[in-house]
N, C-alpha and C positions, 0 to 999 in steps of 0.2 A: 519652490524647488531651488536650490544652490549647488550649483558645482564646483567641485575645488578638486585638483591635486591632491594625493596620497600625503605624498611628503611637503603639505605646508602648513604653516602657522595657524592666520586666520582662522582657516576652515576648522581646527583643534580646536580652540579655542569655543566656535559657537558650538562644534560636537558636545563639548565637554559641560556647558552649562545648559546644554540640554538631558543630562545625565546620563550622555553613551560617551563610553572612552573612544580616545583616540587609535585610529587605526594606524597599522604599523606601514613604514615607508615603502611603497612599490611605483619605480619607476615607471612614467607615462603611464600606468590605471588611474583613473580619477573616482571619485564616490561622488554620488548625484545624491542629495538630502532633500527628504521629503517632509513638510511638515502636517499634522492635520489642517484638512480645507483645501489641501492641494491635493494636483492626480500623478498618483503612483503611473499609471499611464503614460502621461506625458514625460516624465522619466525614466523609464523603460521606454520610448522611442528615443529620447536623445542619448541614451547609451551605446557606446562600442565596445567590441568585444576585450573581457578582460576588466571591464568598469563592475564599479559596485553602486547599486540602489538601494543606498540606507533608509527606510521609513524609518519615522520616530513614534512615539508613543502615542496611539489616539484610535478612532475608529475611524476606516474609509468605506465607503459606499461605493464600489466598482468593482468590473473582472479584470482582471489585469492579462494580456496574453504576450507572451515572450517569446522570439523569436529567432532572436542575434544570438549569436554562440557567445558562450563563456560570460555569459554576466551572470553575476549574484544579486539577486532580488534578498535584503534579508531586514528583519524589522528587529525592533529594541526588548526582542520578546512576546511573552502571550498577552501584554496590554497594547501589543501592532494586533488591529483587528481589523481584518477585511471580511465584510457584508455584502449582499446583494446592494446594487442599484437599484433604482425606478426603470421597468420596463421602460424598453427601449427597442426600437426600430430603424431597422433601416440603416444608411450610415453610420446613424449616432451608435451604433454597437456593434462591438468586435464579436468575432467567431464565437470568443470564450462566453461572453454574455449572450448572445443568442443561443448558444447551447446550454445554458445552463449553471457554468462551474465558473469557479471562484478565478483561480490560478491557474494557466494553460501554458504551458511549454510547449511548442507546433513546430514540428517540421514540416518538409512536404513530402509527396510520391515518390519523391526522386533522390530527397537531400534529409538527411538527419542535423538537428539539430544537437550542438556538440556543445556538454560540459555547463552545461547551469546548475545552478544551485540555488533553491528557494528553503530557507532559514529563518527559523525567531519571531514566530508569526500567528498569529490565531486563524484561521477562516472556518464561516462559520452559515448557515442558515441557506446553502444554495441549491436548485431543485436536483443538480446533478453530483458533483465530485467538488469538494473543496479545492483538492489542488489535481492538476489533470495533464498528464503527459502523451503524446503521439509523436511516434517516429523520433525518437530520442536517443541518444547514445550518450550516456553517463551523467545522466541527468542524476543531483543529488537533491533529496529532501530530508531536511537534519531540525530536528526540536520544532516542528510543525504543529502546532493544536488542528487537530480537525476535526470539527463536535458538531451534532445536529444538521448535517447537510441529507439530503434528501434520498439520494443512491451513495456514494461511497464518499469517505471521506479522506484517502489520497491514492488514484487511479492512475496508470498507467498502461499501454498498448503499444503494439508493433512497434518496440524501443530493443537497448541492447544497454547490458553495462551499469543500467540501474542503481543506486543507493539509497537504501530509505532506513534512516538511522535514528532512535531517541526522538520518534515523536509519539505522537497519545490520539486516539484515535474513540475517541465515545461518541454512541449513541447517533449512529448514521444509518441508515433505511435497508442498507446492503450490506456491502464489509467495510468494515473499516480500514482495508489497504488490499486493492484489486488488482490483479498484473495480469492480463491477458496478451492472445495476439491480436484479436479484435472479435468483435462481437457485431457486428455489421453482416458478418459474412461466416458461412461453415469454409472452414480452411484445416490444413495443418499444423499443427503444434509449429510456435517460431521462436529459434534459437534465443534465447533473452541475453547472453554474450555474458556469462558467470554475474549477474543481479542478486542481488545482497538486500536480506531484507532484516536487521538487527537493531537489538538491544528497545523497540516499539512497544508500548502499553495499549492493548487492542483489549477495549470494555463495554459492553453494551450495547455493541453492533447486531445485526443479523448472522454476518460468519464474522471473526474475527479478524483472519487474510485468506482470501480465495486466491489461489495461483490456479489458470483456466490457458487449458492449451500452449503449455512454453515447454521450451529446456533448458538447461542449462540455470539454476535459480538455487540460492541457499537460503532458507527460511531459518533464524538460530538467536537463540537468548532471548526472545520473547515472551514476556508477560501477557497472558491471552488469558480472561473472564470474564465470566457473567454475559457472554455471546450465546445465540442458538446454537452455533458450531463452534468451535475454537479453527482451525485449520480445514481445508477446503482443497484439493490437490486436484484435478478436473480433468481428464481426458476422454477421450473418444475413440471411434474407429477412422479418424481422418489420420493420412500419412504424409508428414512423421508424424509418429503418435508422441503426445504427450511421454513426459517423463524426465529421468537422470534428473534428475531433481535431490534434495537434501535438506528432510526439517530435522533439524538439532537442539537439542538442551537449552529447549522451550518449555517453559512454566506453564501447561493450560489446565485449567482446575474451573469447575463448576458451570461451566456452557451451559444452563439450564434455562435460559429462557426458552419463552414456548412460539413459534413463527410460523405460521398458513401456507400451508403450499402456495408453491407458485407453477406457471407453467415449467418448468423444467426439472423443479424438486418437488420431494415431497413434504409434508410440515416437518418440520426441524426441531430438533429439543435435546441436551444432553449429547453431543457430540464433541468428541476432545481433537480429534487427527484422523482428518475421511480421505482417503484413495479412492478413487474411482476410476476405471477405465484409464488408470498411467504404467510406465513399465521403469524398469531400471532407477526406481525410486528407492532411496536411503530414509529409513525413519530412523535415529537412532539417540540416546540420554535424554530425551525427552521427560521431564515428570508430567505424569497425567493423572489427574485427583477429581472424583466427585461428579463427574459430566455423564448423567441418570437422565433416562427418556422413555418412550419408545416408539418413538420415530422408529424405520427400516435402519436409517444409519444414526442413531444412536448406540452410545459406547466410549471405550477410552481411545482406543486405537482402531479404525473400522477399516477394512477393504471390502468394498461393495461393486460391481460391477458397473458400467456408469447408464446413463439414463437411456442409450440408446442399445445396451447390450452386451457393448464394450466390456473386454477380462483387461484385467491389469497381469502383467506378465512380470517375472523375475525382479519381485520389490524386494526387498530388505527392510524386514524390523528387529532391531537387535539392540539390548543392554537400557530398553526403557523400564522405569519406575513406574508404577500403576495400580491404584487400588481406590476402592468404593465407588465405580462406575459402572453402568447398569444400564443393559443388562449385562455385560461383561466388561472388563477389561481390556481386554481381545479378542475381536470380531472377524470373522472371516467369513462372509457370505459368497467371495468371489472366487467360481470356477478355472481362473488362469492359472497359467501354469510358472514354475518355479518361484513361485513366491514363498520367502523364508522367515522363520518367528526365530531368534535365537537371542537367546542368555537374556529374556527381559524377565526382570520382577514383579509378580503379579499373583492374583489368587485365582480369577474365576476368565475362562475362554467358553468363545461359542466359536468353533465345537471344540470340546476337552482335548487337552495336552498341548494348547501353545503356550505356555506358562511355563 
């Protein structure tokens, strides 16, 4: 690991023959360099707030967990590869590794951790969540690989403010981009503080992005296929109930894999954009193509009432794109009340005339 000053020489200079350009001058932040054989770790503890943690190209074997406000954790792209460790116990392992997940941003009960940003990085192969957020407020994760992790491949919970921008998300156990308020615990829907989940390639996940108990979130410009689910919107009868939420002119086409029940759902197949037990929700320019099942929520567009009975109340679906999804396009199984179909393009609804 080497530290150097934003604005000095040297430190350019070894950046530069390591084939990462030179960062631009910012007074008093320093960049802490990580080569392969060293620990990202031990560079993330000697960081203060405001520093950058540049890994370089190579594969590291550790969970890294971050805790200081405002650092940027960011690698030289998808050939920065962080892996599981060798089990470990005891002191030898932090929070993040005992639990599972790759990358952990933590705050605590009391105190949110404020403005990081993890960038330019692969993580890959871990039993829980490649990269994993709690108690966060504006935590940003940008051009993220996170392939083949075990439950989700970039998670976050009781956070605020979120960005999860242009990263790629295959083949992860669960969804490949999960935002709860927590799942420890039956609680209320919690304020997510306007979280932004755009411009993300979500493929060959279980759901593509599940949003579970929040408000306040915009799901938009997403590339979402070849998931069981494409989109996953999740409330309940807890108060505040889920909702005010917003998925936009997102791409999901062909959600056709086939996935087993689990305790809370039922087997999964051919689902493009599922509501469940939320209210005050916006579906709206959505293209939905090709997402055939026949799962209970299977379809292009689904409001389903949610697992425990839950109606979803005065949603908005208007001005979607939608055709050859099956068994319909537009599905409305769910008994709430003022929820609205309007001006979407489409050919077949269950039941006739939301089309």
């Amino acid at each position: 690991m080497k530290r150097c000053h934003l604005a000095y020489l040297a430190c350019s200079a070894a950046l530069v023959s390591a084939g990462v350009g030179a960062v631009p001058a910012a007074a008093a932040h320093q960049t802490l360099v990580v080569r392969p054989g060293e620990s990202i770790q031990k560079a993330v503890d000697a960081a203060h707030a405001g520093d950058t943690v540049l890994v370089l190209a190579g594969t590291y074997h550790e969970s890294v967990q971050i805790s200081t406000e405002r650092i940027t954790l960011r690698g030289a792209g998808a050939r920065t590869i962080v892996k599981p460790a060798a089990v470990k116990t005891g002191k030898d392992a932090n929070t993040c590794a005992q639990n599972g997940n790759g990358i952990c941003v933590l705050g605590t009960k009391t105190k949110d951790v404020r403005g990081v940003t993890v960038a330019d990085l692969t993580v890959t192969g871990f039993a829980r969540a490649g990269v994993f957020g709690m108690a966060t407020d504006r935590m940003t994760v940008r051009h993220v690989r996170a392939v083949d992790n075990d439950t989700w491949g970039i998670a976050q919970e009781r956070s605020t403010g979120g960005v999860f921008r242009e990263n790629v998300a295959e083949r992860n156990g669960d969804a490949g981009l999960f935002l709860a308020n927590t799942i420890k615990e039956e609680a209320g829907a919690y304020d997510a503080g306007r979280t932004l989940v755009e411009h993300n390639r979500l493929t060959d996940n279980r759901i593509g992005v599940t949003v579970r108990r929040l408000r306040d979130v915009n799901v938009q410009d997403n590339g979402i296929s070849g998931n069981c689910a494409g989109v996953f919107v999740v409330g309940d009868e807890n108060t505040p109930k889920a909702g005010h939420l917003t998925v936009a002119r997102n791409r999901v086409t062909q959600n056709n894999k086939s996935c087993p029940k689990t305790e809370r759902l039922p087997a999964l197949q051919g689902s493009g954009i599922v509501l469940t037990g939320v209210e005050q929700t916006r579906v709206t320019g959505n293209y939905v193509r090709g997402n055939a099942g026949k799962s209970p929520l299977s379809g292009g567009i689904v409001l389903f009432k949610s697992m425990v009975g839950a109606t979803g109340e005065n949603n908005r679906v208007d001005g979607n794109t939608l055709s050859a999804n099956a068994p319909a396009d537009l599905v409305n199984t769910d008994t709430g009340k003022g929820n609205r179909f309007e001006r979407n393009s489409c050919r077949a609804s269950k039941p006739a005339g939301l089309c």
